[in-house]
KEKE-3310 file (N, C-alpha, C; in steps of 0.2 Angstrom, whole numbers, plus 5000, padded with zeros to 4 digits):
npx = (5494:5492:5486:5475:5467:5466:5455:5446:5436:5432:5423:5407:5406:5406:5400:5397:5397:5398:5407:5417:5420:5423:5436:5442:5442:5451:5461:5468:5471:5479:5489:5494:5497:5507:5517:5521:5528:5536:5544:5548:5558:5567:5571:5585:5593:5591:5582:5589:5586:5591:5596:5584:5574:5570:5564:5554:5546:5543:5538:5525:5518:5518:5511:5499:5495:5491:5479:5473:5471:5463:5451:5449:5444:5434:5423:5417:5415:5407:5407:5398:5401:5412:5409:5401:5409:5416:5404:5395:5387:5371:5362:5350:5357)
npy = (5426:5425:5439:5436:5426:5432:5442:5434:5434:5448:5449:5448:5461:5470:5479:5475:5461:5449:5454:5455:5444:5438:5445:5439:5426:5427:5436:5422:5415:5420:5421:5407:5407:5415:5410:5395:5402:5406:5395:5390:5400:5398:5385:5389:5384:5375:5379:5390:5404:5421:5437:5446:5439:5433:5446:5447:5438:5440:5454:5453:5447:5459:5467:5463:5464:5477:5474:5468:5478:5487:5476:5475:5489:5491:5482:5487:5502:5500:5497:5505:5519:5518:5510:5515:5525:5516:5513:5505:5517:5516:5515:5522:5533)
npz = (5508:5522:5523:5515:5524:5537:5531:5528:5542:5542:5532:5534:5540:5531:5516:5507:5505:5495:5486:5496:5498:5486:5486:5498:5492:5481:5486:5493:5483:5477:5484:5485:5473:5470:5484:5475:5464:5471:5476:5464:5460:5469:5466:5457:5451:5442:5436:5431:5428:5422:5431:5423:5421:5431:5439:5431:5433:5447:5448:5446:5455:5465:5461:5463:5475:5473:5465:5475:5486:5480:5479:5492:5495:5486:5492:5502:5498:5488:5469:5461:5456:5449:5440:5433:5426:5416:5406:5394:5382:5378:5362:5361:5372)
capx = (5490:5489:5481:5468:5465:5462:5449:5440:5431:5428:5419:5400:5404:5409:5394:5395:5399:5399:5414:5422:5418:5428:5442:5444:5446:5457:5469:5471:5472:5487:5493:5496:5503:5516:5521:5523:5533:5544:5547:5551:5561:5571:5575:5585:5599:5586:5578:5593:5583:5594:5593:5578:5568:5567:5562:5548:5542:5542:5536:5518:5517:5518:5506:5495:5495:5487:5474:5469:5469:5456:5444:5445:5441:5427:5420:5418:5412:5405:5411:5396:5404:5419:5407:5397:5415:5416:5399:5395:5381:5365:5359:5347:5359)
capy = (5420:5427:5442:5434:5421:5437:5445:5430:5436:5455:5451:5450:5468:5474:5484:5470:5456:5447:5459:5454:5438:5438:5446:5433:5419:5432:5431:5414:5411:5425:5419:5400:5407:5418:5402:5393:5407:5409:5389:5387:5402:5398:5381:5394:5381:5369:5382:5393:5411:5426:5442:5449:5435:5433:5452:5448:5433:5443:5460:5453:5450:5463:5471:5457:5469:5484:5473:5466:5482:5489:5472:5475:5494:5489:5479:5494:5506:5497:5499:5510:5525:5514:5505:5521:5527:5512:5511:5507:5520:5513:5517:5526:5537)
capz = (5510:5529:5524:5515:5531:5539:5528:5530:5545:5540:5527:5538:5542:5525:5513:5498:5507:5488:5482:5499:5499:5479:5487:5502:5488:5475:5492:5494:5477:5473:5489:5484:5467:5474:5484:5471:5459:5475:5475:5461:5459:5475:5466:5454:5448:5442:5432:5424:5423:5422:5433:5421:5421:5438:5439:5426:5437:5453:5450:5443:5462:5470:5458:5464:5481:5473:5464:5484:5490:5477:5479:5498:5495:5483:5497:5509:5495:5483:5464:5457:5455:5445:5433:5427:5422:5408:5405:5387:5381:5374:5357:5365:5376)
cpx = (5487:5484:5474:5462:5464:5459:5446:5434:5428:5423:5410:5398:5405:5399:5391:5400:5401:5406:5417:5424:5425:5436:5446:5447:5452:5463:5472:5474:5479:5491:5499:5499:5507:5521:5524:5527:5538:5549:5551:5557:5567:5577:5580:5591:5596:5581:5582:5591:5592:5589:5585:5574:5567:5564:5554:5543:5539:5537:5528:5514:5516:5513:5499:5490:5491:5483:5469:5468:5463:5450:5443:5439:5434:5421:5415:5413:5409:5409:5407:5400:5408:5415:5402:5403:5416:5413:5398:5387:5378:5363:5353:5351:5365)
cpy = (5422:5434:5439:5430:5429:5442:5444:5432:5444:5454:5449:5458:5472:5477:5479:5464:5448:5447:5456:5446:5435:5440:5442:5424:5422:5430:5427:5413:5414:5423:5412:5402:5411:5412:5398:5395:5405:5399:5389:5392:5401:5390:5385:5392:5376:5373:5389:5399:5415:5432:5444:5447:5434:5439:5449:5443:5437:5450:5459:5452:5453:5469:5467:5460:5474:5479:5470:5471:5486:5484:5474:5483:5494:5486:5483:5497:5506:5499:5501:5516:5523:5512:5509:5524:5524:5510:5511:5510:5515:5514:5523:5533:5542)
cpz = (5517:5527:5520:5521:5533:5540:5528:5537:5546:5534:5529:5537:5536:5521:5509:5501:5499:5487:5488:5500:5493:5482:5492:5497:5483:5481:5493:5489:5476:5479:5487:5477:5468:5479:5481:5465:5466:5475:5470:5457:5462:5472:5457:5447:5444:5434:5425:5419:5427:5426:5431:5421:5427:5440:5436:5430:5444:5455:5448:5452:5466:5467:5463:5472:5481:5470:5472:5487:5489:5475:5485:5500:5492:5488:5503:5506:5492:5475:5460:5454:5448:5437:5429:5424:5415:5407:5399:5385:5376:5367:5358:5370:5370)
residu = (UNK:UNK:UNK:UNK:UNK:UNK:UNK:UNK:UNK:UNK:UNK:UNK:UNK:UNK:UNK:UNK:UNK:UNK:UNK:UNK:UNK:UNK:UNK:UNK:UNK:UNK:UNK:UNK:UNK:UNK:UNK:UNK:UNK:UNK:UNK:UNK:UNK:UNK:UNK:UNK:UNK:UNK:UNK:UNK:UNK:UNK:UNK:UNK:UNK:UNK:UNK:UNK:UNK:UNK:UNK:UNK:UNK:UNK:UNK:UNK:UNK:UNK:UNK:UNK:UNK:UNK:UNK:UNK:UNK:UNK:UNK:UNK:UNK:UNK:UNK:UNK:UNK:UNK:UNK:UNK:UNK:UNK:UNK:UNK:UNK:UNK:UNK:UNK:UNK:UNK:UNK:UNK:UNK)
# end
């Protein structure tokens, strides 16, 4: 959550202020849902997961981290390069 609050002001300076703009609300949002995983994982007696399953709640989190870092990067460089990779050829091409 704080690192999105403090993306909100780079995003003037960024290239695709759009893309960064996407990633300032993506922050907030994976912010406010790791929050509330951590709530309700913390009330722990209430809910009656097992080690794994606590695992299986936590670790999409922290993925959650590398998807942030390649919107902010997106932002900077744009994401042409990315979107010729899975371009679907034309009939024509």
């Amino acid at each position: 959550m704080t690192s999105g609050l403090l993306w909100g002001p780079c995003i003037p300076q960024t290239k695709y202020p759009r893309i960064a703009l996407s990633a300032h609300m993506n922050m907030l949002q994976h912010g406010l849902m790791s929050i509330a995983a951590g709530i309700l994982l913390r009330q722990g007696e209430l809910m009656g997961l097992e080690k794994w399953q606590v695992f299986a709640v936590v670790l999409p989190h922290y993925y959650v981290w590398f998807l942030d870092a390649v919107m902010i990067a997106n932002s900077w460089w744009g994401t042409n390069k990315m979107l010729t990779l899975v371009r679907i050829p034309e009939c024509g091409d």
